[in-house]
NUZAKE-591390 format. One line per field, with one value per residue: residue number from 1; residue in three letters; x, y, z negated of N, C-alpha, C in turn. Coordinates in steps of 0.2 Angstrom, whole numbers, plus 5000, padded with zeros to 4 digits. Layout:
<pts>
num: c(NUM:...);
residuo: c(ALA:...);
n_px: c(X:...);
n_py: c(Y:...);
n_pz: c(Z:...);
ca_px: c(X:...);
ca_py: c(Y:...);
ca_pz: c(Z:...);
c_px: c(X:...);
c_py: c(Y:...);
c_pz: c(Z:...);
</pts>
This chain:
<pts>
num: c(1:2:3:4:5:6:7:8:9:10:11:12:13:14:15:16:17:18:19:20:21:22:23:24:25:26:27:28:29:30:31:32:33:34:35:36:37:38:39:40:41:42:43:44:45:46:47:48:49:50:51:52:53:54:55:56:57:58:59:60:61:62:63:64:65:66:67:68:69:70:71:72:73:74:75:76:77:78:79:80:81:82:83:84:85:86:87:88:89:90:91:92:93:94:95:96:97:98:99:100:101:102:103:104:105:106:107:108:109:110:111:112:113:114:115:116:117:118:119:120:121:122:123:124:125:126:127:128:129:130:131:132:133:134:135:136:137:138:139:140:141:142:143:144:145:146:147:148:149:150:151:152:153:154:155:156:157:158:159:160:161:162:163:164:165:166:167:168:169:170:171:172:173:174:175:176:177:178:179:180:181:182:183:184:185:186:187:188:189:190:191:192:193:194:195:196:197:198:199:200:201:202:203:204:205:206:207:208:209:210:211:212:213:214:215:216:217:218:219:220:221:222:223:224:225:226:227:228:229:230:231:232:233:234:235:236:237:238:239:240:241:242:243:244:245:246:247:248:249:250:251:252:253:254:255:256:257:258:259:260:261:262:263:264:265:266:267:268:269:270:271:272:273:274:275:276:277:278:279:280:281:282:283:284:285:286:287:288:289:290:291:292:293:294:295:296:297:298:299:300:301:302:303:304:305:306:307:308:309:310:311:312:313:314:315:316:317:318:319:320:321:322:323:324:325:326);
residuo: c(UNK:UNK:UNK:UNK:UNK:UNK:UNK:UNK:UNK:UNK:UNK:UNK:UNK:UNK:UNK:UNK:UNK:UNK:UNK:UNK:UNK:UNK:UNK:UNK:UNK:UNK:UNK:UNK:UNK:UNK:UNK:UNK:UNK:UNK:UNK:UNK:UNK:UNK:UNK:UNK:UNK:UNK:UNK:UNK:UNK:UNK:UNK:UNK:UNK:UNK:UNK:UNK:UNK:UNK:UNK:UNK:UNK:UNK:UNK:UNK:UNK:UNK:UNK:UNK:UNK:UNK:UNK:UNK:UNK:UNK:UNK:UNK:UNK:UNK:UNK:UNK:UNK:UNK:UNK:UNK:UNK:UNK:UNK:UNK:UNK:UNK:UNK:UNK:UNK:UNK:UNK:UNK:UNK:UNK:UNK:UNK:UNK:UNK:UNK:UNK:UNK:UNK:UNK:UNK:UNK:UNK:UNK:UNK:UNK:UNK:UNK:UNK:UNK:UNK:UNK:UNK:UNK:UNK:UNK:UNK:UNK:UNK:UNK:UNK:UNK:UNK:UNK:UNK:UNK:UNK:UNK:UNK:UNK:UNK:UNK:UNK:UNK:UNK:UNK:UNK:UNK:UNK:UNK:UNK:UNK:UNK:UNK:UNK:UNK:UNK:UNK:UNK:UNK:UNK:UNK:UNK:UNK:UNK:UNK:UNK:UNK:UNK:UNK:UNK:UNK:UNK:UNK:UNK:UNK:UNK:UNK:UNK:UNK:UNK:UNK:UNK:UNK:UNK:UNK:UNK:UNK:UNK:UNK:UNK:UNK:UNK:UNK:UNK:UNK:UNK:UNK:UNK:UNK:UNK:UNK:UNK:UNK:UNK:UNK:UNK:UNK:UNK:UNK:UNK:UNK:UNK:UNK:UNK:UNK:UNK:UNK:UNK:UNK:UNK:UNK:UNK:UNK:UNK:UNK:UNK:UNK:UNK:UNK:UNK:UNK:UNK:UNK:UNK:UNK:UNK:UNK:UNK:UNK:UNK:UNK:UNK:UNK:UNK:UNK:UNK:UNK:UNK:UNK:UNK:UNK:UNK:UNK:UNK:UNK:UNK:UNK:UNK:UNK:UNK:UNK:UNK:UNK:UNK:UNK:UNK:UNK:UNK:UNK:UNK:UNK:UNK:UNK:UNK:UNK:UNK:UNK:UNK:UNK:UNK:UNK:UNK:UNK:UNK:UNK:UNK:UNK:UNK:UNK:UNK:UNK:UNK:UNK:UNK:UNK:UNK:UNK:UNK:UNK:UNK:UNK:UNK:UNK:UNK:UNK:UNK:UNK:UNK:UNK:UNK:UNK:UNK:UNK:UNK:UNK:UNK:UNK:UNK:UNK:UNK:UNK:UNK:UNK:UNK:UNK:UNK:UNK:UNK:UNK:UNK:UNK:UNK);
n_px: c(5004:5003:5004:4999:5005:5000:5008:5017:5026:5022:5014:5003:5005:5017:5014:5004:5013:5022:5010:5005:5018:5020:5009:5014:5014:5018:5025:5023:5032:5023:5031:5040:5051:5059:5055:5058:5065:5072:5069:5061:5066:5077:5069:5066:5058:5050:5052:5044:5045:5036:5024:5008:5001:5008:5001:5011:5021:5011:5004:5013:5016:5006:5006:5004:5000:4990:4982:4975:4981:4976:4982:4990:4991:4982:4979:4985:4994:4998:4985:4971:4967:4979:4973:4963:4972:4978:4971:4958:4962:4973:4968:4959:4969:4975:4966:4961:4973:4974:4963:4965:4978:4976:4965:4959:4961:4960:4955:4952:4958:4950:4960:4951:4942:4935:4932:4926:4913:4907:4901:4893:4878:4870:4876:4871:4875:4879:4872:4883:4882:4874:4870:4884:4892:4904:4913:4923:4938:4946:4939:4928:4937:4941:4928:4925:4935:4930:4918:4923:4929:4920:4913:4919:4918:4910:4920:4929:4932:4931:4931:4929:4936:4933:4943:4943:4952:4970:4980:4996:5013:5026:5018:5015:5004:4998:5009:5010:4998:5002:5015:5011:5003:5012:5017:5008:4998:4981:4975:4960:4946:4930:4918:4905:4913:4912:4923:4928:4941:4958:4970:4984:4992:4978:4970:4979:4979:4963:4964:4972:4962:4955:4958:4964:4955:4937:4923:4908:4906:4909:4907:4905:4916:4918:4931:4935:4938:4929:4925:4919:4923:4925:4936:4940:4940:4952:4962:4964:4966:4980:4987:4990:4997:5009:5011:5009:4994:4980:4978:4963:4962:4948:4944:4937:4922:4924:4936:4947:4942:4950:4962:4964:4964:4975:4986:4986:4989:5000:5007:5010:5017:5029:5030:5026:5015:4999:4997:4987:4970:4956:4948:4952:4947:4935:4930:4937:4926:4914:4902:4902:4912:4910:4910:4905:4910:4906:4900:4912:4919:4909:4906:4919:4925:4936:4946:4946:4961:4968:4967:4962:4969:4979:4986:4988:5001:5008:5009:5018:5028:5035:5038:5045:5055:5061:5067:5057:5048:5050);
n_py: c(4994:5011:5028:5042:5060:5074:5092:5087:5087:5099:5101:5093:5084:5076:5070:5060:5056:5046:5039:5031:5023:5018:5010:5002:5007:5014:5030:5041:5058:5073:5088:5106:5112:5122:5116:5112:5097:5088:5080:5072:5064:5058:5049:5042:5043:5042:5055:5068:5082:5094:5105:5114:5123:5137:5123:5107:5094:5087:5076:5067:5066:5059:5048:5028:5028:5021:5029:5046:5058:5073:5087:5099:5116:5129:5143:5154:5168:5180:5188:5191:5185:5174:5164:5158:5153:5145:5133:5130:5131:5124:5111:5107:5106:5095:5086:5089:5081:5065:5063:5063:5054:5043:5038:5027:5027:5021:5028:5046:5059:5073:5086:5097:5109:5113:5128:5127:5124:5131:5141:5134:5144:5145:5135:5120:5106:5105:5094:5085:5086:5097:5116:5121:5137:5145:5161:5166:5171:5159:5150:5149:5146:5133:5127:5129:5122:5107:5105:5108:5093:5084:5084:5075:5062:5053:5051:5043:5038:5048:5059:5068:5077:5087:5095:5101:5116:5108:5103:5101:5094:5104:5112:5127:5138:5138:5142:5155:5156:5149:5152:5165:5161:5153:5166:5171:5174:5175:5181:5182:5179:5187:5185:5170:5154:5140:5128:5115:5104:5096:5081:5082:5069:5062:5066:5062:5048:5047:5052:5044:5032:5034:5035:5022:5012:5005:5014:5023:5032:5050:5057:5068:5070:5075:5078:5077:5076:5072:5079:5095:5112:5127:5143:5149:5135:5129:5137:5138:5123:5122:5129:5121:5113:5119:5124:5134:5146:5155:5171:5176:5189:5195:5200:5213:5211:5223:5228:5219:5218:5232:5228:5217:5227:5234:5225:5220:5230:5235:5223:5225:5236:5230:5218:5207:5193:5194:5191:5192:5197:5204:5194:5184:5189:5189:5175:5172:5180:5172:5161:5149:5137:5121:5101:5086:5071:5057:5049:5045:5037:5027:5023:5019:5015:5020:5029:5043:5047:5052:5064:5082:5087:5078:5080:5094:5093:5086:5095:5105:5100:5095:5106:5116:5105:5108:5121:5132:5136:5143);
n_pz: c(5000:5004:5001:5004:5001:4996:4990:4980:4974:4962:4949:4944:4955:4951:4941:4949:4957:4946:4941:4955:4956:4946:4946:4958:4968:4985:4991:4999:5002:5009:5011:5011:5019:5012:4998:4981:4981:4973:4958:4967:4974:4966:4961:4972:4983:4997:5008:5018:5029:5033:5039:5033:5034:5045:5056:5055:5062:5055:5060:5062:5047:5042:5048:5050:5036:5022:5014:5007:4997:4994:4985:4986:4987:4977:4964:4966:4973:4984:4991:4996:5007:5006:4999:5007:5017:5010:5004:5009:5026:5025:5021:5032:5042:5040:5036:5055:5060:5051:5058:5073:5072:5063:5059:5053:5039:5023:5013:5008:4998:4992:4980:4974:4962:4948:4950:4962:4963:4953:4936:4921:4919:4909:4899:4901:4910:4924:4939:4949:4962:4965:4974:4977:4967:4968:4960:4963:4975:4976:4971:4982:4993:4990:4988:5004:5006:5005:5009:5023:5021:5021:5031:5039:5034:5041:5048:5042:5026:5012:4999:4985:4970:4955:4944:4930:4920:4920:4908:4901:4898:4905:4910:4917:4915:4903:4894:4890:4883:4871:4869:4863:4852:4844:4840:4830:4834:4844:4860:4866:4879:4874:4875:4868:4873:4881:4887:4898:4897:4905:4902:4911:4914:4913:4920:4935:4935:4936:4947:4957:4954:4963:4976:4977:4974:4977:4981:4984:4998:5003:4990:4975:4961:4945:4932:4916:4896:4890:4879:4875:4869:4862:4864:4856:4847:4851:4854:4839:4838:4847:4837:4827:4833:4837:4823:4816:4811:4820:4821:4828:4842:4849:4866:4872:4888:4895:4893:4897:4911:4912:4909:4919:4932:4930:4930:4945:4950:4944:4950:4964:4965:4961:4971:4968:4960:4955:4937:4929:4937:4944:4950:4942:4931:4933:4933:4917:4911:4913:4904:4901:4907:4911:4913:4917:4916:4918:4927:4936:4924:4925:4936:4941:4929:4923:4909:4897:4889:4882:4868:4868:4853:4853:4868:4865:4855:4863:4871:4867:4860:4869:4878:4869:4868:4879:4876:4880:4872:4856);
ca_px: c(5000:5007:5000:5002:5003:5003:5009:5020:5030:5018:5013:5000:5008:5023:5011:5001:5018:5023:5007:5006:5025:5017:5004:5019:5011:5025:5022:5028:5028:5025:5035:5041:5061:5060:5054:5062:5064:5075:5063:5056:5074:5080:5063:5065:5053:5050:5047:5042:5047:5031:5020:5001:4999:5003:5003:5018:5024:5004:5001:5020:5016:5000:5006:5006:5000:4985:4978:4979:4978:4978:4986:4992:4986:4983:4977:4992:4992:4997:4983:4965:4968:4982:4968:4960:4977:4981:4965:4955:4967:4976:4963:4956:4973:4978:4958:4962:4978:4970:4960:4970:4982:4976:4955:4959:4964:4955:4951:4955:4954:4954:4960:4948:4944:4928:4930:4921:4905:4905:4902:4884:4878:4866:4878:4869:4881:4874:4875:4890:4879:4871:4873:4891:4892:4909:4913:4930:4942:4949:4931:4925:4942:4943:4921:4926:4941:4927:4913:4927:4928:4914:4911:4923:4915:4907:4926:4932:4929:4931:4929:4932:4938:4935:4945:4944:4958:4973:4987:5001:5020:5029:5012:5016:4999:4996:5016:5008:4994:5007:5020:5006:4999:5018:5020:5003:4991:4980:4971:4952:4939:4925:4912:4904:4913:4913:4928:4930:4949:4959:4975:4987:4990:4971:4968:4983:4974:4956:4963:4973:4958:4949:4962:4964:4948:4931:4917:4903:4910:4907:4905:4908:4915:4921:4935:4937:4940:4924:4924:4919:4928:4927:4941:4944:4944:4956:4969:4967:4971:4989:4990:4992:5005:5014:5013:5004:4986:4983:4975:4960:4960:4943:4946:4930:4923:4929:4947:4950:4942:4954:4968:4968:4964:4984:4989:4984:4994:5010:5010:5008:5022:5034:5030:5024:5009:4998:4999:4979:4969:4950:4944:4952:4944:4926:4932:4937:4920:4909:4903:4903:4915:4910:4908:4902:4913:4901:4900:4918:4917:4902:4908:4929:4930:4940:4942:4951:4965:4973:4961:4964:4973:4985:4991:4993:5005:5014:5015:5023:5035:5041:5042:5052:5062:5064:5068:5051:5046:5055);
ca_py: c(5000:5019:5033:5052:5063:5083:5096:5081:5092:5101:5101:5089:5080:5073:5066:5056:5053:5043:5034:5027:5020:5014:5004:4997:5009:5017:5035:5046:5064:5080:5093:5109:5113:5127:5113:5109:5089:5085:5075:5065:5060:5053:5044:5037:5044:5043:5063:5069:5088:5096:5112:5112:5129:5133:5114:5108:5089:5082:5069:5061:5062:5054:5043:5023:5025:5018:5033:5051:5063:5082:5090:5105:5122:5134:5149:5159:5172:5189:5193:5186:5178:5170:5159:5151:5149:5138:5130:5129:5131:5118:5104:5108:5105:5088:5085:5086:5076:5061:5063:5061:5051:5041:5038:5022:5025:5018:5036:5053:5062:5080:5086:5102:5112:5115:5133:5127:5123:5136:5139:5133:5151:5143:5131:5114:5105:5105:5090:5090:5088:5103:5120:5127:5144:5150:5165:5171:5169:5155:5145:5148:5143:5126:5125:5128:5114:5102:5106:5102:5084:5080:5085:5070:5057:5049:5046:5038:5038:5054:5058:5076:5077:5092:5093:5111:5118:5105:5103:5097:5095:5108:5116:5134:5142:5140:5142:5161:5155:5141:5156:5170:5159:5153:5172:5172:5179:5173:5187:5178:5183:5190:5181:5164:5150:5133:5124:5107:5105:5091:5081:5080:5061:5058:5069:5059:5042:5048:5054:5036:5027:5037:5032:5013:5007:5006:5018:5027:5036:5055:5058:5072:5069:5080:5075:5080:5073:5071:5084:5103:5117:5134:5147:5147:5129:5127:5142:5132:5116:5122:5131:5117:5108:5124:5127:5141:5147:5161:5178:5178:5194:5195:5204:5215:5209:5228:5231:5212:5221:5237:5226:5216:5232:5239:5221:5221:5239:5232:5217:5229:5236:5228:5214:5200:5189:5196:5185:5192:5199:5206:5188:5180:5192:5187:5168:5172:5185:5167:5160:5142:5131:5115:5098:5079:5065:5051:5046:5042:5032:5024:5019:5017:5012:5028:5033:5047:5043:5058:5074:5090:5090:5074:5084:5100:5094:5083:5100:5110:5096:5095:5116:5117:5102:5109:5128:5135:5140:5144);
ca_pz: c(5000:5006:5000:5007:4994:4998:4983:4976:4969:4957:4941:4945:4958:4949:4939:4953:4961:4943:4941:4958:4955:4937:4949:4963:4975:4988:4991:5006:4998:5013:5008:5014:5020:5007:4992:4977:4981:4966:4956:4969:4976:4959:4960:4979:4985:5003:5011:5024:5030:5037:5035:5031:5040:5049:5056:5060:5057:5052:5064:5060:5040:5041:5053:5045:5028:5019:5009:5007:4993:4996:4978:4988:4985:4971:4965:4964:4980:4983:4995:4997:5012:5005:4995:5011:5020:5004:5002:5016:5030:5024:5019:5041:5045:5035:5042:5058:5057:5052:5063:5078:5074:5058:5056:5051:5034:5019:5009:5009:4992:4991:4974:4974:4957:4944:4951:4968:4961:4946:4931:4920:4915:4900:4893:4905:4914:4931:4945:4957:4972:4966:4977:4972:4965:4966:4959:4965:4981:4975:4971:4988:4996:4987:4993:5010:5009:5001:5017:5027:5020:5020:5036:5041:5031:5047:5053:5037:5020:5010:4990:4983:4962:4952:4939:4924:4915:4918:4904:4898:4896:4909:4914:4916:4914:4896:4889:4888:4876:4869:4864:4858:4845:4841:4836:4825:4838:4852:4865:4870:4878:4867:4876:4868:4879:4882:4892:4897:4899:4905:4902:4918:4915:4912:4927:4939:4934:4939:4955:4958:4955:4968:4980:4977:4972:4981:4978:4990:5003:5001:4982:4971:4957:4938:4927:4910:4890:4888:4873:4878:4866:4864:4867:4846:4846:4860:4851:4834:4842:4849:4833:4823:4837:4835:4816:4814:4811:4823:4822:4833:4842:4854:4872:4877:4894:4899:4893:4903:4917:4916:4912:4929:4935:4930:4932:4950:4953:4944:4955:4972:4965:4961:4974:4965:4962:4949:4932:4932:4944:4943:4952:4938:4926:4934:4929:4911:4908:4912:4896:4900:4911:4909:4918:4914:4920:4917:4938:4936:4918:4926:4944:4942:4924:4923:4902:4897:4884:4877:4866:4867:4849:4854:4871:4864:4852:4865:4876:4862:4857:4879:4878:4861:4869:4883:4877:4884:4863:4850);
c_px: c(5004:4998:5003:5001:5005:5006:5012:5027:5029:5019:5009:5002:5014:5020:5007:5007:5021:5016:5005:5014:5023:5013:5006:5014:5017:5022:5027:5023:5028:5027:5037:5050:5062:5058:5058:5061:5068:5073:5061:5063:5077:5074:5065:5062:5054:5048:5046:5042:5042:5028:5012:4997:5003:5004:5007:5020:5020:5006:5007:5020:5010:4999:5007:5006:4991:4980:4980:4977:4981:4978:4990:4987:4986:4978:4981:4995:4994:4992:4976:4964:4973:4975:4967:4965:4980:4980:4961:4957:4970:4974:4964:4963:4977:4972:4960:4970:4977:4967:4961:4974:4981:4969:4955:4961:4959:4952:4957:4954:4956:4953:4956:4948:4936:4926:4927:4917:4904:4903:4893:4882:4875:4868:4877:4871:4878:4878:4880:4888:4873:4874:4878:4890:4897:4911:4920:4932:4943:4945:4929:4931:4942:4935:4923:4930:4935:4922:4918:4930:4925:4911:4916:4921:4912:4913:4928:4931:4936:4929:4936:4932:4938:4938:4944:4950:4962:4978:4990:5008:5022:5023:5015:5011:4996:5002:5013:5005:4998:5012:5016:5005:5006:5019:5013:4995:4990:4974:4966:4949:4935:4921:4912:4904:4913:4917:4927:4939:4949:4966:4979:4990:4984:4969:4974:4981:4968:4958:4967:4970:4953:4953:4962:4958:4942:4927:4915:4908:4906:4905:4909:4910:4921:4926:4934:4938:4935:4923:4926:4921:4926:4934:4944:4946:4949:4963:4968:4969:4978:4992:4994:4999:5009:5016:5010:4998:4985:4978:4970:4958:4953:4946:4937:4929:4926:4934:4948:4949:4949:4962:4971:4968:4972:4987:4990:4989:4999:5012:5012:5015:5028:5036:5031:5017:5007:4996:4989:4974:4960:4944:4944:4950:4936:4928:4928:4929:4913:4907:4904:4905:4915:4907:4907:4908:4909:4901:4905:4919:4915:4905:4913:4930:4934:4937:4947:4954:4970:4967:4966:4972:4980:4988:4992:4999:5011:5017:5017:5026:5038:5041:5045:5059:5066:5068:5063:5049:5050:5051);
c_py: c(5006:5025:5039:5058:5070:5088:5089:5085:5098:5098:5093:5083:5076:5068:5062:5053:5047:5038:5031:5022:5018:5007:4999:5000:5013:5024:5039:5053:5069:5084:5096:5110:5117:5123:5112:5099:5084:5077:5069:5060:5056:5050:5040:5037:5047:5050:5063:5075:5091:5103:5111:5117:5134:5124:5113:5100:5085:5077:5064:5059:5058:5047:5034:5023:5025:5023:5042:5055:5068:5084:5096:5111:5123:5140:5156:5162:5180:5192:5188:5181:5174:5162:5153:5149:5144:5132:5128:5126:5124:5111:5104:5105:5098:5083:5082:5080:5069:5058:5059:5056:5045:5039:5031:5021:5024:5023:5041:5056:5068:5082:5093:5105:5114:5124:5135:5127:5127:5135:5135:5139:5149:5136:5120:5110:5103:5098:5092:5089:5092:5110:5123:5133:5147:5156:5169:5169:5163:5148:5144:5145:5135:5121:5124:5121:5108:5103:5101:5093:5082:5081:5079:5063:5051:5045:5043:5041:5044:5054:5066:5073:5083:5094:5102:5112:5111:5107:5099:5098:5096:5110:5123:5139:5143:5141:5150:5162:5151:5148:5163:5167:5155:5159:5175:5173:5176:5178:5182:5183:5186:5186:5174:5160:5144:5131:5119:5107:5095:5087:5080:5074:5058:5059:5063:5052:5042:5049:5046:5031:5029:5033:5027:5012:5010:5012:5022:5031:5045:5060:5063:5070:5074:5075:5077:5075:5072:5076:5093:5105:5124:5137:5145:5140:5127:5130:5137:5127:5116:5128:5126:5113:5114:5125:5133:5142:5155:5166:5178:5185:5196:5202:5205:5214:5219:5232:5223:5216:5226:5234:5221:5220:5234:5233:5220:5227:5237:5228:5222:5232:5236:5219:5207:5198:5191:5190:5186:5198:5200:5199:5183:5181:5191:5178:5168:5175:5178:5164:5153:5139:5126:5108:5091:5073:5057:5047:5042:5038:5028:5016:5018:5015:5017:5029:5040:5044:5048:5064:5079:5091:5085:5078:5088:5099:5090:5089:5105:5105:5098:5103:5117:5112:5104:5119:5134:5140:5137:5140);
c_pz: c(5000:5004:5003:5003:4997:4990:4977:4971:4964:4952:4941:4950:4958:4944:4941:4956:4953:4940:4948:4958:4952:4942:4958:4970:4979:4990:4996:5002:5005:5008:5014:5015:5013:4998:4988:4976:4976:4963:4960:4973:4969:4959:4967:4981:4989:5005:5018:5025:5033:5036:5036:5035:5038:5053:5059:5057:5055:5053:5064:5052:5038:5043:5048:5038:5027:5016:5010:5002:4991:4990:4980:4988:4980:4969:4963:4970:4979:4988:4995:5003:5011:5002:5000:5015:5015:5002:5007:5021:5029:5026:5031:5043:5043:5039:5050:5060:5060:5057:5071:5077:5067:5056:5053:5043:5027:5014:5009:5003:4993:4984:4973:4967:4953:4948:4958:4966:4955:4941:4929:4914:4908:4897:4898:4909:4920:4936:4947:4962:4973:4971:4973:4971:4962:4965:4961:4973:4981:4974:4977:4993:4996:4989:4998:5012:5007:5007:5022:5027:5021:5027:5040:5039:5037:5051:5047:5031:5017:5001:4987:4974:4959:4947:4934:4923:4916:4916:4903:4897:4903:4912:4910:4914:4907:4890:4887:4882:4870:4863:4860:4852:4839:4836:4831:4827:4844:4853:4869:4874:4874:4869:4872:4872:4876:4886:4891:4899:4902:4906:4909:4918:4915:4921:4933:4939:4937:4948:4961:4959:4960:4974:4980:4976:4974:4975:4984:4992:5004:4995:4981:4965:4950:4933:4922:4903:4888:4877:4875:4871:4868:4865:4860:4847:4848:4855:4844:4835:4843:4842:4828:4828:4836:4826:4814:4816:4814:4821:4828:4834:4848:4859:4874:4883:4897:4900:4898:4909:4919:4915:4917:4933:4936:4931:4937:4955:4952:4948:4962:4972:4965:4966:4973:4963:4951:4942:4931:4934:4943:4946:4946:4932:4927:4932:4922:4906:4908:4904:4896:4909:4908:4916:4915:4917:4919:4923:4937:4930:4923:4933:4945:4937:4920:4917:4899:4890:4880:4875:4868:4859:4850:4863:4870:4859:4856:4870:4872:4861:4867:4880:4873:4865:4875:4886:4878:4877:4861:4843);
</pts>
């Protein structure tokens, strides 16, 4: 069995590349010239040099393998069309691919994101073959990529994954939360939230068993820990793997607003990608992101294996070990 793995050099995708290896599956990673290939070379793992878009190299990394799953993309962009050339663009172009030179392969998974189908404003966690109702650039990009899947379903089997909030040991997007609450204090929202989160070994497992093992052809389906969390509970949580109990300070939804407002300007000027950005502040202002994983229980087997309070103390012990906190 060969798998085709895009974004294998991610955060997420080093953990789909170590549990395929775990289950004796061989893994051809696309990669770009410009990647950091390190890692997956001390692993042995087959590359493949290509571009997503624009498309360059497809129809030869597709070429001869059994499976495919798309873990490339982001929502880290300095422009709004960055978004759908990341997310969109992409997927159509891996799509057609396939297509042309590969129909025959056994599934296609695209790694998509809870911020395509939105959030549930009254707390109720809504179907996932409900109408999406994403709210930013980066929701609507990653809906778009997931149309276009399913828009292929008729040539071969297809199966989208949304995953919430992924963490874990070298996630970079919550070392910001990780070393605030180190220093006594963590900066929330004000609003009363709900998250679901989820760990990136639980999440790289669900997305492995979508790939290998049967299940209806064209499914949506939600990951998470099966235990939704507030914001508080979440900053307690990494309090205790840190050691400290933090000072909850609430953020009104209108200083968020005017701090992606000047965050947005800083980037412009010093030409970089804003850390957050007035899309990400219509996110954050949601009261409840949440999602059910029951389909995947149910029809894979698929359970999750790690809580919220045993990963946050394993990704503060791999950021202390690794220098990241002090």
């Amino acid at each position: 069995m060969k798998v085709l793995l895009t974004g294998a050099t991610g955060f997420l995708g080093a953990a789909i590349v170590k549990e395929l290896h775990e289950r004796a599956v061989t893994v051809r990673a696309l990669v770009r010239k410009s990647s950091n290939t390190q890692a997956l070379e001390a692993a042995n793992v087959e590359r493949v040099v290509a571009s997503l878009n624009p498309s360059h190299g497809l129809e030869e990394a597709v070429s001869n393998v059994d499976a495919v799953i798309h873990c490339a993309g982001g929502g880290w962009t300095r422009s709004t069309r960055g978004f759908y050339d990341n997310n969109t663009r992409t997927t159509e172009n891996l799509l057609a691919a396939i297509k042309a030179k590969n129909p025959d392969i056994s599934r296609f998974v695209l790694v998509s994101s809870l911020s395509a189908h939105g959030p549930c404003p009254d707390g109720t966690v809504r179907d996932p073959d409900s109408k999406p109702t994403p709210m930013t650039h980066y929701g609507r990009a990653k809906a778009l990529a997931e149309e276009a899947t399913l828009r292929h379903k008729e040539l071969f089997p297809v199966t989208i994954i949304r995953p919430p909030a992924i963490y874990g040991p070298a996630d970079v997007r919550l070392l910001p939360l990780f070393k605030s609450i180190a220093r006594g204090f963590a900066t929330l929202p004000s609003v009363g939230r709900s998250i679901s989160v989820i760990h990136v070994n639980d999440c790289a497992r669900a997305i492995c068993d979508l790939a290998l093992k049967e299940h209806p052809n064209g499914r949506r389906y939600f990951v998470e820990d099966g235990h939704r969390m507030s914001h508080t509970e979440m900053a307690l949580s990494i309090g205790r793997a840190v050691g400290r109990k933090p000072r909850i300070i609430p953020i009104p939804k209108w200083l968020l607003w005017i701090a992606a407002f000047f965050s947005e300007l800083t980037s412009r000027v010093l030409n970089r990608s804003a850390l957050l950005t007035r899309d990400k502040a219509k996110d954050l202002s949601q009261p409840h992101w949440i999602c059910d994983a029951t389909p995947l229980r149910s029809e894979l087997g698929w359970m999750p294996q790690v809580t919220f309070d045993q990963g946050a103390q394993q990704t503060a012990h791999w950021y202390r070990e690794h220098k990241w906190l002090k």
